[in-house]
N, C-alpha and C positions, 0 to 999 in steps of 0.2 A: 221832879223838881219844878218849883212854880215859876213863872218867868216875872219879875219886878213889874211890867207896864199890866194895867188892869185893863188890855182886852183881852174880849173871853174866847176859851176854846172855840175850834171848828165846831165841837157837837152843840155846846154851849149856845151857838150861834144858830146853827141848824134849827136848833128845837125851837129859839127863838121867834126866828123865819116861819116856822112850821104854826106857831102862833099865832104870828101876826096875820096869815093867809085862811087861819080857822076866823080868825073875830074879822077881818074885812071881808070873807063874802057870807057872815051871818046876816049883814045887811043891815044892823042895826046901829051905827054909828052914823057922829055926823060927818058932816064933809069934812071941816077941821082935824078930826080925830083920825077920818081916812087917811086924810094928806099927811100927816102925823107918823102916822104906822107905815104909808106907803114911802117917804123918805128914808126912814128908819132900818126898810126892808132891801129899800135899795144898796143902803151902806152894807147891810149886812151879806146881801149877794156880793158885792164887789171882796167883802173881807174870806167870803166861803170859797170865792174863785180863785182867787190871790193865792190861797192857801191849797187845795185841787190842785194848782198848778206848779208850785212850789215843790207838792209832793210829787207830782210827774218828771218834775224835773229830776229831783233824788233819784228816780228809777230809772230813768234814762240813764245819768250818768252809771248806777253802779251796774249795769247791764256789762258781761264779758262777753267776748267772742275773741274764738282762738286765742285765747291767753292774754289778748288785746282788751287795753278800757274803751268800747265805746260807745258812742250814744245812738240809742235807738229805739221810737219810739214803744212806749208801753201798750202793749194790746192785747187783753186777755184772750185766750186760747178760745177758739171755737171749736164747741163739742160737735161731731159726725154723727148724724145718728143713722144716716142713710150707709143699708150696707155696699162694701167696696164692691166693685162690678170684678176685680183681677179673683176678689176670694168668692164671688158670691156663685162661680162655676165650678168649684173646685169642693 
């Protein structure tokens, strides 16, 4: 379902950003049109982070523990690659 106000998606935005950082350090613009793209980019960080943390938020909250709702920060799992010293005798 589309949302009524016309700004655009996170990804939307992303590729945008992704853009504006290809064409301002091809180097080939002028100052005005820097300044331009670099305002532009800025908004655009501020809407991609807003949104980042939005969705951190959501995971915080739907996070359980012991049957309890509570908030706790999101942090993906770190892989081990190093084998354990208790199995590595055994």
């Amino acid at each position: 379902m589309k949302t009524p106000d016309k700004q655009p998606g996170f990804e939307k935005s992303l590729e945008r950003l992704e853009a504006i950082v290809q064409e301002m350090e091809s180097g080939t613009m002028s100052l005005d049109k820097m300044m331009k793209h670099f305002e532009e980019g800025m908004g655009l960080v501020k809407f991609c982070s807003e949104k980042l943390n939005e969705v951190e938020h959501k995971i915080e909250i739907l996070v359980k523990k012991n049957g309890q709702m509570t908030a706790e920060p999101f942090a993906a799992p770190e892989a081990d690659t190093a084998p354990d010293k208790e199995t590595e005798n055994i």
